[in-house]
Structures are given as structure tokens and as C-alpha cells.
N, C-alpha and C positions, 0 to 999 in steps of 0.2 A: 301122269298124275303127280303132282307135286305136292308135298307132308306141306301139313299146319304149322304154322308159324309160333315157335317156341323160342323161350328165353335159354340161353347157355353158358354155363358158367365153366370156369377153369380151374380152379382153384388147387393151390399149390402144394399142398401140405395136409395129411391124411384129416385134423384138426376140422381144417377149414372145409371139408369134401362132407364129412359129418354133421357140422353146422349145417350148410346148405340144404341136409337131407333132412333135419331135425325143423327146421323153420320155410320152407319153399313148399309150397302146397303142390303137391303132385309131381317132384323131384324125383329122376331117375337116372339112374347110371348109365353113360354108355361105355361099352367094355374098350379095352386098349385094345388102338388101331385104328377103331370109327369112326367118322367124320361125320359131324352135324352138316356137315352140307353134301350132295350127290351131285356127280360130275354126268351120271350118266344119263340126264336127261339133255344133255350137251352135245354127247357122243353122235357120231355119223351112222343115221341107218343104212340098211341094205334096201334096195329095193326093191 
């Protein structure tokens, strides 16, 4: 199954992370490390 297709932002400076959260309708964090994109529907299955 592959996630809905969302808007991502990067932003630089704590400032600008709080804007984004103040004015983007339905804006959420993802924590450090995450990746907005998975690799593991890539990955080799077993069979």
C-alpha cells in the first residue's frame, strides 16, 4: 500500500517550521530521521 500523496516542506530555521505550522492546513511534524518517502516498498521479497 502506498501513503497519500502530501505536500513537504523543509524548512530551515525553527521561525520558519512554526510559520508553516501556523498557516498550512493540516501541517505535521515528522520527527528526526524520517523520510517522507519508503524505500521498502522497493525492497526484495522472500518467497
Amino acid at each position: 500500500m502506498k501513503p497519500a500523496a502530501f505536500a513537504y516542506y523543509r524548512p530551515k530555521i525553527l521561525a520558519e517550521a512554526l510559520d508553516l505550522l501556523s498557516t498550512v492546513e493540516g501541517a505535521k511534524v515528522l520527527s528526526g530521521g524520517q523520510r517522507p518517502d519508503s524505500h521498502d516498498e522497493y525492497a526484495p521479497s522472500s518467497p
